[in-house]
VMD Tcl script that builds the backbone (N, CA, C; Angstrom):
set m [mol new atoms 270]
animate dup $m
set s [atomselect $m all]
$s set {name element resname resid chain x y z} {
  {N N UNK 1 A 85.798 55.074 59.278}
  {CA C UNK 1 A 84.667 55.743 59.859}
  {C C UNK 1 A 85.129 56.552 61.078}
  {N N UNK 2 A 84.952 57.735 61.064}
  {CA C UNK 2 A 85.605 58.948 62.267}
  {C C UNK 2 A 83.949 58.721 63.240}
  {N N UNK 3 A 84.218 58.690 64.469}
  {CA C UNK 3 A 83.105 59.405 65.147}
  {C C UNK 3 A 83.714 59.623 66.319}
  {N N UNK 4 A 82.809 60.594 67.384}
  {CA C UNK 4 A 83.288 61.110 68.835}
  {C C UNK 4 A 83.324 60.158 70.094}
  {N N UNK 5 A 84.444 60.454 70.755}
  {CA C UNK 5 A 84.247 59.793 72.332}
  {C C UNK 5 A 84.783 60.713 73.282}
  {N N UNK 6 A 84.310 60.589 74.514}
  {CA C UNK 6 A 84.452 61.502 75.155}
  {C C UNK 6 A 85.861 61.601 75.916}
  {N N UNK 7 A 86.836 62.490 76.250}
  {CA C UNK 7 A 88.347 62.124 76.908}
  {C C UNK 7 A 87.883 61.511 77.590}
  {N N UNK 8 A 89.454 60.184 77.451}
  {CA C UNK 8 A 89.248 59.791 78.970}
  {C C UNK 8 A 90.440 60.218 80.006}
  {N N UNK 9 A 90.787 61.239 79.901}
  {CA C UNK 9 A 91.399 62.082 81.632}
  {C C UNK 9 A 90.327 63.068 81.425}
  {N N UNK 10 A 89.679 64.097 81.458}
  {CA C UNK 10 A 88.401 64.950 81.465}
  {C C UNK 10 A 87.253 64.602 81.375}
  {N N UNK 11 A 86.838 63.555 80.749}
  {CA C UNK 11 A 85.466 62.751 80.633}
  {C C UNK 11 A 84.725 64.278 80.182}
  {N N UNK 12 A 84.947 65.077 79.387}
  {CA C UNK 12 A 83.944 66.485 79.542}
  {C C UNK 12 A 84.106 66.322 77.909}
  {N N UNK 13 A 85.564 66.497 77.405}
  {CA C UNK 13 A 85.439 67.259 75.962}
  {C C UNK 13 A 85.151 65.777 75.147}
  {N N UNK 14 A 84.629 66.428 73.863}
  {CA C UNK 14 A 84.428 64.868 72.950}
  {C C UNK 14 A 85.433 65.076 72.074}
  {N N UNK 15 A 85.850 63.956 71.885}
  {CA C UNK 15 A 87.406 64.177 70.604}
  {C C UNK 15 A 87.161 63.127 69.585}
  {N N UNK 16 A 87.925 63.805 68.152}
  {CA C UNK 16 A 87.160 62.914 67.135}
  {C C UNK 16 A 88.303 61.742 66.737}
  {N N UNK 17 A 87.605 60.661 66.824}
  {CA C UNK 17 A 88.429 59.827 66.595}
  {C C UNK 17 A 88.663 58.725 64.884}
  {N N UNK 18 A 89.252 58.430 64.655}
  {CA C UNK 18 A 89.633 58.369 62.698}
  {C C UNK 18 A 90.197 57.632 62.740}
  {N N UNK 19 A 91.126 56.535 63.925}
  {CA C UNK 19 A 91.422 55.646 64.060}
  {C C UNK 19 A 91.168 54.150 65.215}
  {N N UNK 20 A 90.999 52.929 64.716}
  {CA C UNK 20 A 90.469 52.611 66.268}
  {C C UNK 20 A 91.620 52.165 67.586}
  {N N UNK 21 A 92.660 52.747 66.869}
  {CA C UNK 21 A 93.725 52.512 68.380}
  {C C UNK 21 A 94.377 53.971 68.605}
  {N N UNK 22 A 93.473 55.037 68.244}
  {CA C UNK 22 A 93.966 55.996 68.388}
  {C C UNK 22 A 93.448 56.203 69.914}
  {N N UNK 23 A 94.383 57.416 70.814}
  {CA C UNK 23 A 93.478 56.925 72.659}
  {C C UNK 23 A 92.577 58.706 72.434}
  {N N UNK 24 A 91.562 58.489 72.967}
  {CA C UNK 24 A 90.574 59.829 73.285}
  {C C UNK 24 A 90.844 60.411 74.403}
  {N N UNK 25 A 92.056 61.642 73.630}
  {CA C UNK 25 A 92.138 62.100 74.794}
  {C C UNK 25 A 91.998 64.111 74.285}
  {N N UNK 26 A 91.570 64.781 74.636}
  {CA C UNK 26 A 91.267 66.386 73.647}
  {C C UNK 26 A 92.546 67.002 74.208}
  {N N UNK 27 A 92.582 67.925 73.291}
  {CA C UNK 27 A 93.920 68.861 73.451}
  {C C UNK 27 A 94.231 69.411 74.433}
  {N N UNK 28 A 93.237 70.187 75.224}
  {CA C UNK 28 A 93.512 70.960 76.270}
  {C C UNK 28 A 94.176 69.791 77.408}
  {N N UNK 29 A 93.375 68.444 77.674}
  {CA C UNK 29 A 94.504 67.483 78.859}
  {C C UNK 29 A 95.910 66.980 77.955}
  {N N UNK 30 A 95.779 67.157 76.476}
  {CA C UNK 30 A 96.712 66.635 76.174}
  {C C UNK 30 A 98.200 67.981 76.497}
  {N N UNK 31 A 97.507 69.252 76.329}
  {CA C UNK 31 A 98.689 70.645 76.370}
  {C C UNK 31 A 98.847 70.327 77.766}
  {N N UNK 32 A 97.877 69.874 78.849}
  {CA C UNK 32 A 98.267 70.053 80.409}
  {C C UNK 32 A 99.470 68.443 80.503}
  {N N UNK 33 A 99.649 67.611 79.767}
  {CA C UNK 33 A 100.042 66.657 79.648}
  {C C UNK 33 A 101.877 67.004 79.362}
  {N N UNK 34 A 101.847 67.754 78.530}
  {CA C UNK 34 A 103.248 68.139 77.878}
  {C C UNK 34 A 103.726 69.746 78.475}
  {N N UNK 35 A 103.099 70.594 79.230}
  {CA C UNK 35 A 103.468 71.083 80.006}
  {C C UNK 35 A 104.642 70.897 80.970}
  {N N UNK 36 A 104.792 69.783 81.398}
  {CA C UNK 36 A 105.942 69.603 82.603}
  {C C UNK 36 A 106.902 70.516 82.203}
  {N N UNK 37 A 107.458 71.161 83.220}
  {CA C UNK 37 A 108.862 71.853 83.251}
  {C C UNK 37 A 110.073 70.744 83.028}
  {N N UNK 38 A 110.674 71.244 81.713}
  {CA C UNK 38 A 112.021 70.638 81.481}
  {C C UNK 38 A 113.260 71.137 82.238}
  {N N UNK 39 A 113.902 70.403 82.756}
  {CA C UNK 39 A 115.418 70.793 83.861}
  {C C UNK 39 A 116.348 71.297 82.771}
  {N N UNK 40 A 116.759 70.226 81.813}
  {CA C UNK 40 A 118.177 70.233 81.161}
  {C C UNK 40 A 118.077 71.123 80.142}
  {N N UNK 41 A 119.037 72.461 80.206}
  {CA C UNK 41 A 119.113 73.181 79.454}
  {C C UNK 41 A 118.822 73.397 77.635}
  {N N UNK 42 A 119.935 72.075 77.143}
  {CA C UNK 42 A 119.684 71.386 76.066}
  {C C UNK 42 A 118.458 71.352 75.672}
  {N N UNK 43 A 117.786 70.380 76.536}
  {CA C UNK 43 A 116.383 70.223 75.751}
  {C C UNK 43 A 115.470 70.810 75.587}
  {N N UNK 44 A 115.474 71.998 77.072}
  {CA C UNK 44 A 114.812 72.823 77.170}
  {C C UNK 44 A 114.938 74.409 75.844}
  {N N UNK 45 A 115.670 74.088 75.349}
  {CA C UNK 45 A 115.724 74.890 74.186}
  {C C UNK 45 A 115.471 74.529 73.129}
  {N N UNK 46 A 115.875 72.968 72.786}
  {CA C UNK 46 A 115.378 72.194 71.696}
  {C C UNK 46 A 113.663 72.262 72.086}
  {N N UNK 47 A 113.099 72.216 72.918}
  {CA C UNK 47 A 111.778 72.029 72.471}
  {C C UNK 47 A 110.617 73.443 73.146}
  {N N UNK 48 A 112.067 74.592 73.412}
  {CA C UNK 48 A 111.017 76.032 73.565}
  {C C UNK 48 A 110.784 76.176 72.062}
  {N N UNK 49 A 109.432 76.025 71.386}
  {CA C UNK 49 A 108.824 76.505 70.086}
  {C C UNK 49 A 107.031 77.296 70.318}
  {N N UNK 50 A 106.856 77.913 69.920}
  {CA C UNK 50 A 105.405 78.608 70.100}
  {C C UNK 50 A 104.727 77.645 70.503}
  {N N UNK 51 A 103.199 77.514 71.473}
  {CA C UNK 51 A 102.824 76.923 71.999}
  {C C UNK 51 A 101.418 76.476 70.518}
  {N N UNK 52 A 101.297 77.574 69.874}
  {CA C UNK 52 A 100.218 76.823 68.474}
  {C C UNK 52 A 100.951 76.144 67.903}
  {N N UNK 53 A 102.182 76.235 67.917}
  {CA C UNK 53 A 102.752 74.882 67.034}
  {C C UNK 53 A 102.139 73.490 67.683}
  {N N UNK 54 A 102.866 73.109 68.426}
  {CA C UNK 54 A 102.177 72.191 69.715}
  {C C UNK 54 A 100.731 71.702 69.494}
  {N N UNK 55 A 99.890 72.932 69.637}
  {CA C UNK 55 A 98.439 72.726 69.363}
  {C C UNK 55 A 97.860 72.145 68.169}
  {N N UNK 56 A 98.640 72.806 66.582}
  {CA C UNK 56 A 98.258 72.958 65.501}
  {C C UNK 56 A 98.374 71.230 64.776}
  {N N UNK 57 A 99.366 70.485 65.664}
  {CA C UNK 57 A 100.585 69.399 65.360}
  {C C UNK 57 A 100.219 68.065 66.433}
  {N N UNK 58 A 99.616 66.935 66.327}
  {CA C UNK 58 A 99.508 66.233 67.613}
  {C C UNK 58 A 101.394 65.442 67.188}
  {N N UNK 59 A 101.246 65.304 66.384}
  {CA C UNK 59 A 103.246 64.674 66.091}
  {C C UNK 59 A 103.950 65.545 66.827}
  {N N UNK 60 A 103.984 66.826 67.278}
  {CA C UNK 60 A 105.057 67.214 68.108}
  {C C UNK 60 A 104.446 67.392 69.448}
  {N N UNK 61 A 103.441 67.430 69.816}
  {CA C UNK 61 A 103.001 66.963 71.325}
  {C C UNK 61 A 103.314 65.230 71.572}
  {N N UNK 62 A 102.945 64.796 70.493}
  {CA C UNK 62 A 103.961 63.310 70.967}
  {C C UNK 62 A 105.318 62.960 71.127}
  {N N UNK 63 A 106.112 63.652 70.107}
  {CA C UNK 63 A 107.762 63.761 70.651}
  {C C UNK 63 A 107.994 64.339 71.892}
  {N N UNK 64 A 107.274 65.072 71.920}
  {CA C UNK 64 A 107.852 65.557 73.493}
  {C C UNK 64 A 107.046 65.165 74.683}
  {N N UNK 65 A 105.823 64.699 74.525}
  {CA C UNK 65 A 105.355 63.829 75.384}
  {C C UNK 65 A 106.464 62.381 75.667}
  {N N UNK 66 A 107.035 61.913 74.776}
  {CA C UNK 66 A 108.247 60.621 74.837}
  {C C UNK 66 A 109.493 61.021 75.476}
  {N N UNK 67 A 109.737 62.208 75.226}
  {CA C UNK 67 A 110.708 62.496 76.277}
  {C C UNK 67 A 110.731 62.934 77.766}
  {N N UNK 68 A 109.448 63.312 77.928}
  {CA C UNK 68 A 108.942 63.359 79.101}
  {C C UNK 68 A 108.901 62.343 79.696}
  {N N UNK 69 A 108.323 61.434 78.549}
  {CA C UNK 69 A 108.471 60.149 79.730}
  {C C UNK 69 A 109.783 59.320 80.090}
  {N N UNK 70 A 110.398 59.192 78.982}
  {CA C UNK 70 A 111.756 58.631 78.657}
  {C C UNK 70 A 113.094 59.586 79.119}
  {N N UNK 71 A 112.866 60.422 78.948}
  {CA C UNK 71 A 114.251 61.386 79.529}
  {C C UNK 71 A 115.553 61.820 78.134}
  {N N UNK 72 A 115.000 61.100 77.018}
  {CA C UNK 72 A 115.910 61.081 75.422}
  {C C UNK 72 A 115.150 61.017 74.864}
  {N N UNK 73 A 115.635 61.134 73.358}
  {CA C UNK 73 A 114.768 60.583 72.404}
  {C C UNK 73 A 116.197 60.269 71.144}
  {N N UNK 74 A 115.577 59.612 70.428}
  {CA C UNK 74 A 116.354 58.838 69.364}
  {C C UNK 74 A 116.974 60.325 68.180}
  {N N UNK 75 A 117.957 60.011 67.419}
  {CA C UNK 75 A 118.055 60.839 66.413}
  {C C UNK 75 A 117.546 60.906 65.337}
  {N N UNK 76 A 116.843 60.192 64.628}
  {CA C UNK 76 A 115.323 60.190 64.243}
  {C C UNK 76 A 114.599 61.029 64.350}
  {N N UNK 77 A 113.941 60.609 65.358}
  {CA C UNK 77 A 113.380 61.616 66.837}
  {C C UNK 77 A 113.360 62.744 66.145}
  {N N UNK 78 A 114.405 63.131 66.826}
  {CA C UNK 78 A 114.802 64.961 66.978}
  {C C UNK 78 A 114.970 65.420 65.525}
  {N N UNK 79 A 115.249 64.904 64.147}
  {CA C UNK 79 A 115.609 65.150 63.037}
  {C C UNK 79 A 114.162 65.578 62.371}
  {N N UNK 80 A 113.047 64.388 62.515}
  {CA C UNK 80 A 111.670 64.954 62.310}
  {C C UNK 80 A 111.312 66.314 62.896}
  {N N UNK 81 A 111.549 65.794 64.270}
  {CA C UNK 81 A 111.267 66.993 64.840}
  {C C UNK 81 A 110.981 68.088 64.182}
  {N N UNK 82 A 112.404 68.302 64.451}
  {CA C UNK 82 A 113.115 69.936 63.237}
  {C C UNK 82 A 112.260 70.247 61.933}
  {N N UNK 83 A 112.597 68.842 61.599}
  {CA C UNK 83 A 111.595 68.974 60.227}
  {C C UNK 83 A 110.458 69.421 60.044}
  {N N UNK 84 A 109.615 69.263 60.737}
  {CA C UNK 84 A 108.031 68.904 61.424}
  {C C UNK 84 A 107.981 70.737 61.568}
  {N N UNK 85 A 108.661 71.042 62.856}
  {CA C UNK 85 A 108.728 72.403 63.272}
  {C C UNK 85 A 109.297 73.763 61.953}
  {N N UNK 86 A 110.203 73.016 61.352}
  {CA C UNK 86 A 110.282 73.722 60.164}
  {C C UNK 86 A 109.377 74.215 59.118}
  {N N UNK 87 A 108.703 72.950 58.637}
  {CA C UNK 87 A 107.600 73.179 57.857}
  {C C UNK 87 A 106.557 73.716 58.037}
  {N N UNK 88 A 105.842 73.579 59.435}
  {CA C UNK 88 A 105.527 74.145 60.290}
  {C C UNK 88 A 104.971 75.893 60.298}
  {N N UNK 89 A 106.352 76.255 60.314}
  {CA C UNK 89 A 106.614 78.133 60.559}
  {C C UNK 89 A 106.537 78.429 58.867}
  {N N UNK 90 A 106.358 77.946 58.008}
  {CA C UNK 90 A 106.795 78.312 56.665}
  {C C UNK 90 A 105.101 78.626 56.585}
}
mol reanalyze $m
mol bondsrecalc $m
mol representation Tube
mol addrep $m
């Protein structure tokens, strides 16, 4: 059963929710979320990709939300990634 709750960092937008441990949070705090400026060159190229990708995809706002927090990510990780972003542009 999907129904709405309202974010909880904005308390404004309603986001639909389809799972019950999924967290309510809408895109726009989630894009201000994964925003941070990346330092390390590396990664910062691994994860410059169009910003509708990002939008279109909550799986790649979460990989890179994990490295934001974490500072790595697994090779796994980064292999979806690619994948993800590949299929993606097609």
């Amino acid at each position: 059963m999907a129904y709405k709750q309202r974010c909880i960092a904005c308390k404004k937008n309603m986001v639909l929710i389809t799972f019950y441990t999924q967290r309510p949070v809408c895109l726009q705090c989630e894009m201000k979320d994964i925003s941070d400026p990346i330092t390390n060159q590396k990664w910062k190229k691994f994860f410059d990709i169009d910003t509708t990708l990002y939008e279109k995809n909550s799986f790649l706002r979460s990989i890179k939300r994990n490295y934001l927090r974490q500072g790595t990510l697994t090779q796994k990780q980064k292999e979806t990634f690619l994948k993800v972003v590949k299929q993606q542009r097609l």
